[in-house]
C-alpha positions in Angstrom: 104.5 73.6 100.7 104.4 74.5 96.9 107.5 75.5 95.2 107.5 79.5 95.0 109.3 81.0 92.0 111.1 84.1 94.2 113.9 86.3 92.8 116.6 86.9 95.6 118.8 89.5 96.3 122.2 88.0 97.8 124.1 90.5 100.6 126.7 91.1 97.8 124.5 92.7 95.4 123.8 90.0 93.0 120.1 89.0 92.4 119.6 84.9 91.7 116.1 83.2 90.4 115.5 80.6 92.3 112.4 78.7 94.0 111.2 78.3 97.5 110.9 74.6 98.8 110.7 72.0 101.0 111.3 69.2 98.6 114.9 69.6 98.1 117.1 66.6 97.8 119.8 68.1 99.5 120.3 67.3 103.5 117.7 69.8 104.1 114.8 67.9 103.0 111.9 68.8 104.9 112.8 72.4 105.5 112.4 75.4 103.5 115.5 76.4 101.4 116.3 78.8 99.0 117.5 77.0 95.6 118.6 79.1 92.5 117.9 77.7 89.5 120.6 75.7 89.3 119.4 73.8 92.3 121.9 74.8 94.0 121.0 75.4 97.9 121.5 79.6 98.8 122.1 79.8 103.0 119.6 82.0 104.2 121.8 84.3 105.8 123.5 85.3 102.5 120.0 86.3 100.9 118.9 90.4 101.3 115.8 90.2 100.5 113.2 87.9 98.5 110.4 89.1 96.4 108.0 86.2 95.1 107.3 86.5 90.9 103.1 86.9 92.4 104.4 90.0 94.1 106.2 91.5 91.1 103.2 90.9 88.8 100.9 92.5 91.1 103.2 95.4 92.2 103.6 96.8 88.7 99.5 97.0 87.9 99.5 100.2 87.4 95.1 100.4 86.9 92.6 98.3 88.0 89.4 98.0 86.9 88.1 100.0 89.2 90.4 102.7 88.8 89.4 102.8 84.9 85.5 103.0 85.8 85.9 105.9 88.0 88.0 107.4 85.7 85.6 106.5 82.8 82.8 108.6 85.1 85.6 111.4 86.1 86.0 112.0 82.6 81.9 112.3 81.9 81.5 115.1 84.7 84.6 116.9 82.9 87.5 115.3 84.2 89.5 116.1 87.6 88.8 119.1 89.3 91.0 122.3 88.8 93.4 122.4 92.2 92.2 125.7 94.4 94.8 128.3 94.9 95.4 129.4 98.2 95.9 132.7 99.3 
């Protein structure tokens, strides 16, 4: 397993950068554990929730390049349609 950069969010609030591995040097060698940066070994039942530094990246695209062609060929037929009113 690759070492995953991961931001964690600890039960009491606090979110810690860290890595996932199994190459730590600590008596879990060989398992996956949570280390902050300080290598430092985080039990798993104290994390919230993880979200990997890929994730992050990708969550906050807001356009793609397929949202800027259509919108690129929106914008030649005259842009986005006028919302109907209902009666």
């Amino acid at each position: 397993m690759k070492n995953v950069r991961t931001i964690a969010t600890l039960v009491d609030g606090r979110r810690v950068r860290g890595v996932i591995t199994t190459s730590h040097s600590d008596k879990y060698y060989g398992r996956a554990v949570f280390a902050d940066d300080n290598h430092n070994v985080i039990d798993w039942l104290e994390i919230d929730s993880i979200m990997t530094v890929e994730m992050q990246v990708k969550g906050g695209a807001r356009s793609t390049p397929a949202k800027r062609k259509a919108a690129r060929e929106n914008g030649k037929k005259g842009g986005r349609p006028k919302k109907e009113v209902k009666k």
